[in-house]
Structures are given as C-alpha cells and as structure tokens.
C-alpha positions, 0 to 999 in steps of 0.5 A, a space after each residue: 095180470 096184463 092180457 096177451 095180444 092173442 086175448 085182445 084179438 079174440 076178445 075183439 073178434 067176440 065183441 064185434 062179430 064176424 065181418 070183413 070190418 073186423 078183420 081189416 081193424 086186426 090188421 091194423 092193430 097187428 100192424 101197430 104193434 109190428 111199428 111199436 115193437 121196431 120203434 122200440 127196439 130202435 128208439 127206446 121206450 121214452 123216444 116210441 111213447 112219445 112218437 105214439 103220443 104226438 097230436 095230430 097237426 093235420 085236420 084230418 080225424 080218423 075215428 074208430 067207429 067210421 071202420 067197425 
C-alpha cells in the first residue's frame, strides 16, 4: 500500500529532526504537490510527468543536501 502525503511529512520530520531547514523542505514538498495536483487536473497525466521529468537546460544545480 502506497503511503499518505500526511506519512511522508512525518517521516521526514522524524528523520531530519526539528529545524527550520526542515520545515523550509516541507514547504517545498507541499508546494510541489499543489503544482503536481493543478498540473494534473490541467494536462493529464502523461502531459504533468513529463512537465516533472524535463532536464534541466540551465547549469544551475539545486541539490537537496545544499538545504537540509
């Protein structure tokens, strides 16, 4: 069985702990998920996935420990 977004939180807020850093990802995760939700009901499926697929074409390169 798939886990719940509320499962995901929480399991992220027990494996990074309390912290500033932490809430500032959640926002980030909510927020992709408000996107992915609109983008779907807009586009469909296939259109969103590859929307979220996409490479970069930029240089810029956000990763996820430069954050937590």
């Amino acid at each position: 069985m798939r886990k719940t977004r509320t499962e995901i939180l929480m399991e992220l807020r027990c494996q990074l702990g309390p912290s500033e850093q932490t809430e500032h990802l959640i926002d980030w995760i909510l927020d992709a998920w408000q996107t992915t939700d609109f983008l779907l009901r807009r586009f469909g499926r296939a259109s969103t996935l590859t929307m979220i697929e996409a490479v970069e074409s930029s240089s810029t390169d956000f990763r996820l420990d430069d954050f937590v």
